[in-house]
N, C-alpha and C positions, 0 to 999 in steps of 0.2 A: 248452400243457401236454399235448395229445393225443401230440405226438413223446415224450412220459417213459413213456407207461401199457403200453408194451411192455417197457419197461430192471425188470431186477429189482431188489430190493433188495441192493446197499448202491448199485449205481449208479444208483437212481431219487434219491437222495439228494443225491448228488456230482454229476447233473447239475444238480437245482435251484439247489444251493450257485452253482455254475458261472455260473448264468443270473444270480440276486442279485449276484451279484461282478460279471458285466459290467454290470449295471443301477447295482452303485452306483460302479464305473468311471467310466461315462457322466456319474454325476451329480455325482462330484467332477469331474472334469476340467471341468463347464459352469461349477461353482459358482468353480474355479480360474482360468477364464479368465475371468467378471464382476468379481474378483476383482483381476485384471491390469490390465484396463478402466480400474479404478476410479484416479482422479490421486490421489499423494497429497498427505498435505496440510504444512502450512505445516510441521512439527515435522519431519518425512520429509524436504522437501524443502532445509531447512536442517541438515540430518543430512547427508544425500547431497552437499550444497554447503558444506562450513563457511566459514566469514567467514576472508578472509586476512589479513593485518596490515594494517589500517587508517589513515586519515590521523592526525597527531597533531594534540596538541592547538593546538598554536600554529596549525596550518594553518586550522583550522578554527573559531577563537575567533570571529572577526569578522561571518561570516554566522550564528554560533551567538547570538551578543548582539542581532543587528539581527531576527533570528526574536523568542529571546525578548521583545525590546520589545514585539512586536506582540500580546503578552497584553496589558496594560493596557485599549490601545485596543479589542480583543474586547472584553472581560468590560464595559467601558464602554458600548457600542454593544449591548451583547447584554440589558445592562441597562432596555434604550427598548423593547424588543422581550417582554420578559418583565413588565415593567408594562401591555402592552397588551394583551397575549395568556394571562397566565398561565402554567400549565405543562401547558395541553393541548396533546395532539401535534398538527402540521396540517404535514407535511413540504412540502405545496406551496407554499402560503402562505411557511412561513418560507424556500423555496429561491430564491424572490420576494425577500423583504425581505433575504437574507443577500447575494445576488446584486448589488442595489444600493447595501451598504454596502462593496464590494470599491473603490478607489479606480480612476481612470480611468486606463487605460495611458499610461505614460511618452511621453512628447515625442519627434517622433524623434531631434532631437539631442540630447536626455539618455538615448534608446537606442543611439544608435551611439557615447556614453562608455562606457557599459556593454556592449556588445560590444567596444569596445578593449579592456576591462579582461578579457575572457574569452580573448581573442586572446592577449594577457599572457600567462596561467594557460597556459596552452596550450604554451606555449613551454617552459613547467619540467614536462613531463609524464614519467615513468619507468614504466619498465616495473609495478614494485612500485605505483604508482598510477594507471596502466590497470588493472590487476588487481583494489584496492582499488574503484573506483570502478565496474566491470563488476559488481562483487557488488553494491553496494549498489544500484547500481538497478535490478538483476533482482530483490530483496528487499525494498527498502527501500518498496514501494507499500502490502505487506500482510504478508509472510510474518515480520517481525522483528516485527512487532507482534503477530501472532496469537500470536509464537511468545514473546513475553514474557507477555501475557496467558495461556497455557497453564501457564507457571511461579505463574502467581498464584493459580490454580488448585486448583492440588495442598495449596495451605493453607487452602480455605474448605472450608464446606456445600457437595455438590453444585449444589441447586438454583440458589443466589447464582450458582456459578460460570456453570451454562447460560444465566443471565440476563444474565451481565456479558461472555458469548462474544454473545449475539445484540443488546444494544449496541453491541459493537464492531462487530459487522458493521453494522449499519444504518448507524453514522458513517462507516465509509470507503466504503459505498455512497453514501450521502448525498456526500461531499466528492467520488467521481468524477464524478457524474451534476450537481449546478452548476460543477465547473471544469471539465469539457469543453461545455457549454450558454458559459459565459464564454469561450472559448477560440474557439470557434466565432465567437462573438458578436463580439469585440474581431479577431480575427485578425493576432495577434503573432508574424509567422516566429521560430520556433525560431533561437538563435544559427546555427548550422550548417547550414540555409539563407539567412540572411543571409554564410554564408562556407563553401562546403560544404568548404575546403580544413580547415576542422579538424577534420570528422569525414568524411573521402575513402571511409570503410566502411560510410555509408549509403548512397551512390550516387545522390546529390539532382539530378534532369532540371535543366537550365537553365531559368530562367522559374518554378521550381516557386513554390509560394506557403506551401503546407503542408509540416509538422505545424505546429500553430500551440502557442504556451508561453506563455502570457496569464492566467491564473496556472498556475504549476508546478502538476500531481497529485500528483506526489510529496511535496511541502510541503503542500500540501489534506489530504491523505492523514496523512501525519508526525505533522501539528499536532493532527488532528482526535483521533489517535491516541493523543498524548502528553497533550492534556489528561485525555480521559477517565482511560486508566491512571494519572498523575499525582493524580486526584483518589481512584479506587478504591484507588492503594497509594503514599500520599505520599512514605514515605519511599524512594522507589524515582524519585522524581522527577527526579532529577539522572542516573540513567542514561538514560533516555528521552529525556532534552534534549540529552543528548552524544549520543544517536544520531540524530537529529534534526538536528542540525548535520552529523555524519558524512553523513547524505544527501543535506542539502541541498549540502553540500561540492563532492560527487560530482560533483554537474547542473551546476556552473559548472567542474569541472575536465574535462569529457568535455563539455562547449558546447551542455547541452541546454539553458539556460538561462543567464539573467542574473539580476542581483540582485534587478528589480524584479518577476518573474517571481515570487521565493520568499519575500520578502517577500509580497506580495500571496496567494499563496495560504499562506502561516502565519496572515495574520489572516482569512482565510475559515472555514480547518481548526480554529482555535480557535473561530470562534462556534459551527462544526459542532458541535465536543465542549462546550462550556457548553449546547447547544440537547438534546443527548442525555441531559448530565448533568440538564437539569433536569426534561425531558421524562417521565425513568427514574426521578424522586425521591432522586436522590442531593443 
């Protein structure tokens, strides 16, 4: 301030003005680029990417019915686990007992049926279903689900709703963190290292061993996802199941997966979401 005390009035004024305007210059411009920084989120990012025309229904019935079955058997199994334990939370404990109710990886000659049948798939692929099936698994792990749960939103109480966003997240952290611990564990090459010629645009080394598909995340992910919301907005149920299959679709039409892959994580991702819903008092 000592350079002002010589400027007379009106320019001792105009230069403070001066000095505050580059100050708050400065400080919009930091606040604008932490601002830029910042990823956005699921709602943004399915804004910025919208969904292309999608598989239909025929395509998709078959691994959409073999998911569904694997409620029953959840809810049944989740049943031994909730008599013993109640409904207090203990995420390690149950990542334990959910981990060993996942059934034991397929044979390998009932895995190399189920990669012929991917091998199949493969062969009828279209541009319109590379495209379809690129969205969905850039999306289909978290941001369709956040971004449904944001619509369910907008019709409750606040408080419900931040309750029912930090469930969701705990379940699809919860369903990453045991189906890569399984994946690890089992070590099931991905179809497309078992045959890198059908996805030539990973650029899989010879000899390679990994990523391992031992249950799908995607389906961990999906199932864990679709129970919960299914439970929070029932009648809303039968969207989430069609997108659910649209996903799991995807993994066997782009070779990231085989059938026994998403099965296996559908009935992990549902104990996930019964293990949330009970945990959370729903």
């Amino acid at each position: 301030m000592n350079a002002l005390r010589g400027i007379k009035w009106p320019y001792a004024v105009i230069a403070l003005l001066a000095v505050v305007a580059a100050a708050f210059g400065l400080l919009h411009a930091a606040a604008a680029s932490a601002s830029a920084k910042k990823k956005p989120g699921a709602t943004a990012r399915i804004k910025q990417s919208p969904p292309p025309a999608l598989f239909s229904d025929a395509q998709i019935a078959a691994i959409g019915e073999q998911a569904s079955a694997q409620r029953k058997k959840a809810d049944a199994l989740f049943a031994h686990w909730k008599t013993a334990h109640g409904t207090t939370r203990d995420d390690k404990a149950f990542a334990a007992w959910a981990a060993q109710q996942v059934p034991a990886p397929p044979t390998a000659r009932q895995r190399t049926a189920e990669l012929h049948q991917v091998q199949a798939l493969a062969k009828t692929r279209t541009a319109a279903g590379k495209k379809a099936a690129t969205w969905l698994e850039l999306h289909g792990k978290k941001d369709i689900w956040k971004l449904y749960l944001h619509d369910q939103r907008e019709l409750i109480p606040t408080a419900q709703g931040t309750a029912e966003k930090a469930e969701l997240k705990a379940a699809l952290n919860l369903a990453k963190t045991i189906s890569d611990q399984l994946a690890a564990k089992d070590k099931q090459p991905a179809p497309f290292v078992l045959d890198p010629t059908l996805r030539p645009d990973k650029h899989i080394k010879p000899g390679a061993t990994g990523p391992y598909s031992y249950p799908s995340r995607h389906a961990t992910r999906s199932a864990a996802a679709v129970t919960l919301l299914s439970a929070l907005s029932p009648h809303r149920a039968a969207d989430y199941e069609w997108m659910r299959a649209e996903v799991l679709y995807s993994r066997l039409y782009m070779a990231g997966h085989v059938t026994s892959d998403l099965t296996a994580g559908t009935l992990l991702g549902d104990l996930i979401g019964d293990y949330e819903l009970a945990t959370s008092g729903h």
